[in-house]
SELUM-347150 format. One record per residue (C-alpha): residue in three letters; residue number from 0; x, y, z. Coordinates in pm, 1 decimal. Layout:
REM residues N
<res = ALA | n = NUM | x = X | y = Y | z = Z>
...
REM end
This chain:
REM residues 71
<res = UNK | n = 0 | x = -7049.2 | y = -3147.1 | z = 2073.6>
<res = UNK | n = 1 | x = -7282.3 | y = -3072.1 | z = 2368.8>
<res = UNK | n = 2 | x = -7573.5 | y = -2994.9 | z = 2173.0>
<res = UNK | n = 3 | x = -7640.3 | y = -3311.8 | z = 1963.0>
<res = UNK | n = 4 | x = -7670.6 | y = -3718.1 | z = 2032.6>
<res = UNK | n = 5 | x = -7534.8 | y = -3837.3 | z = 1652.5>
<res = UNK | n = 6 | x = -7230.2 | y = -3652.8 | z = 1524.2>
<res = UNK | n = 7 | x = -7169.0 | y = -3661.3 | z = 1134.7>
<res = UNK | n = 8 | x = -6826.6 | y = -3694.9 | z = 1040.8>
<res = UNK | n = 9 | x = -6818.3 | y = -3536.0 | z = 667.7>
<res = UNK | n = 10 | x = -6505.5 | y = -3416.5 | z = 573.7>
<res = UNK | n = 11 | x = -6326.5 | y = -3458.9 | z = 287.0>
<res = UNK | n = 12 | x = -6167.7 | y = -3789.0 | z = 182.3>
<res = UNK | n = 13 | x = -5880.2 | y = -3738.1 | z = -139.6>
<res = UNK | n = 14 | x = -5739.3 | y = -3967.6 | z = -318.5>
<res = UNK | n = 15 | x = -5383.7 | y = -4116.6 | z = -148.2>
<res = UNK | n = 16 | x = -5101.9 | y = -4142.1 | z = -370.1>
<res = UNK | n = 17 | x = -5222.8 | y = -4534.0 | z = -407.7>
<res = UNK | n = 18 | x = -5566.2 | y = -4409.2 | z = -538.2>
<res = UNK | n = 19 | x = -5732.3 | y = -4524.3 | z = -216.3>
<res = UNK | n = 20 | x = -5922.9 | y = -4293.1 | z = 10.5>
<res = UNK | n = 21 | x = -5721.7 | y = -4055.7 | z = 222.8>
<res = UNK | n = 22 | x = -5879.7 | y = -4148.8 | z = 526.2>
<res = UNK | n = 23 | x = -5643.5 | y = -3847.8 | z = 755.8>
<res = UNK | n = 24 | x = -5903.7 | y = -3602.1 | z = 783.8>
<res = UNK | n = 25 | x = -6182.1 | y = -3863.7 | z = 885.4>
<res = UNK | n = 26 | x = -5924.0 | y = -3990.0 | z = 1168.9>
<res = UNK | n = 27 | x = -5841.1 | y = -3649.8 | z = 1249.7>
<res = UNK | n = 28 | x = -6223.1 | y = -3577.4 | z = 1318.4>
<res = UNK | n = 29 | x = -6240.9 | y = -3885.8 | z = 1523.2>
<res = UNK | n = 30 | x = -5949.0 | y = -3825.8 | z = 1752.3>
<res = UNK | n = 31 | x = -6120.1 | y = -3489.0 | z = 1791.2>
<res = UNK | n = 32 | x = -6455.6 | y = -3636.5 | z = 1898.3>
<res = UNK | n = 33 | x = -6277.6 | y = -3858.3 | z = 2120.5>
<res = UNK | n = 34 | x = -6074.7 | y = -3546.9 | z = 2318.7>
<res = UNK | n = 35 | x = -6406.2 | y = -3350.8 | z = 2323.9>
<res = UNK | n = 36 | x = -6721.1 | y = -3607.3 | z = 2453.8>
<res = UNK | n = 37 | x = -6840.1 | y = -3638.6 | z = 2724.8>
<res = UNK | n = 38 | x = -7129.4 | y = -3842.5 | z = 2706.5>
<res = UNK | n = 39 | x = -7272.5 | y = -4095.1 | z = 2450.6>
<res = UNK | n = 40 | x = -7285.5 | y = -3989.3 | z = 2082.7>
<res = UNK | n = 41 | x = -7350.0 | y = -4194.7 | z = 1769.1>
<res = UNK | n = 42 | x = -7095.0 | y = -4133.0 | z = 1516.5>
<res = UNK | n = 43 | x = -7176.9 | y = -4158.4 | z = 1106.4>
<res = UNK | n = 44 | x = -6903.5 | y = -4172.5 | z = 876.1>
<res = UNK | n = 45 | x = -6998.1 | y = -4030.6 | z = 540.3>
<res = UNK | n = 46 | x = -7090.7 | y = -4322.4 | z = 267.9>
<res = UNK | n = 47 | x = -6741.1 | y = -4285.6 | z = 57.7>
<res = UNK | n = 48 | x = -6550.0 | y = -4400.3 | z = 275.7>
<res = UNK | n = 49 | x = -6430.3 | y = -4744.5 | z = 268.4>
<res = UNK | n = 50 | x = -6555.7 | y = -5057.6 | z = 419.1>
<res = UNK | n = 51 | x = -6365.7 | y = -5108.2 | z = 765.3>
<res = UNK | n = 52 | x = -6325.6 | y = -4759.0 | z = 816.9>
<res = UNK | n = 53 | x = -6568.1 | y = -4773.6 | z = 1107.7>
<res = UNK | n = 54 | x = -6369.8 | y = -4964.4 | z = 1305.9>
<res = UNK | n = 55 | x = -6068.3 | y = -4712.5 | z = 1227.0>
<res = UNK | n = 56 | x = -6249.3 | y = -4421.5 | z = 1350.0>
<res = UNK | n = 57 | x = -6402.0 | y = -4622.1 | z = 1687.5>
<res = UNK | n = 58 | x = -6043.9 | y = -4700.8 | z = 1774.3>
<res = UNK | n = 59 | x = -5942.6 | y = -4361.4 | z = 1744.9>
<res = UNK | n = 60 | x = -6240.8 | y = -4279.7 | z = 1960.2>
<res = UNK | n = 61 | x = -6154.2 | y = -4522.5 | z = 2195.2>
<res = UNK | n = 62 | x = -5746.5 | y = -4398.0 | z = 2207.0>
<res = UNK | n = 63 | x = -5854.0 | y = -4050.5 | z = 2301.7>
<res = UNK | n = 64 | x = -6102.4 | y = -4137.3 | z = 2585.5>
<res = UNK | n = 65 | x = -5887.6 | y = -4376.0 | z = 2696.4>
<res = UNK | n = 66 | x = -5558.2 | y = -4132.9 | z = 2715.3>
<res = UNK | n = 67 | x = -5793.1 | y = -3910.9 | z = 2936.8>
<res = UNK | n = 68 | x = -5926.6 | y = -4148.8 | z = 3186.6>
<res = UNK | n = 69 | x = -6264.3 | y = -4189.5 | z = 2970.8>
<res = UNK | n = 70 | x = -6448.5 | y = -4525.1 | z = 2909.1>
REM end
């Protein structure tokens, strides 16, 4: 986390019982990012995920900083 400006988040992303993406692992990555930064990062999402889920991981950024006093 230390050693790099943009983070990749590239993990896999099965198929929910609905056939949608399974987006818990992407999330889980997220909240992760957000318990561990310390200073500004760029996050990419990998391209098959789907549209919104940007805004899904940002939020789960945002929990985690927030929950420890962050910005």
């Amino acid at each position: 986390m230390e050693h790099g400006d943009i983070l990749f988040i590239a993990v896999g992303t099965p198929p929910d019982e609905d056939g949608s993406a399974d987006l818990q692992y992407v999330l889980a990555a997220a909240r992760n990012i957000g318990r561990l930064m310390t200073d500004y990062k760029v996050v990419v999402d990998k391209s098959t995920v789907p549209v919104g889920t940007a805004d899904k991981v940002r939020a789960a950024i945002q929990v985690e900083l927030a929950a420890r006093g962050g910005p």
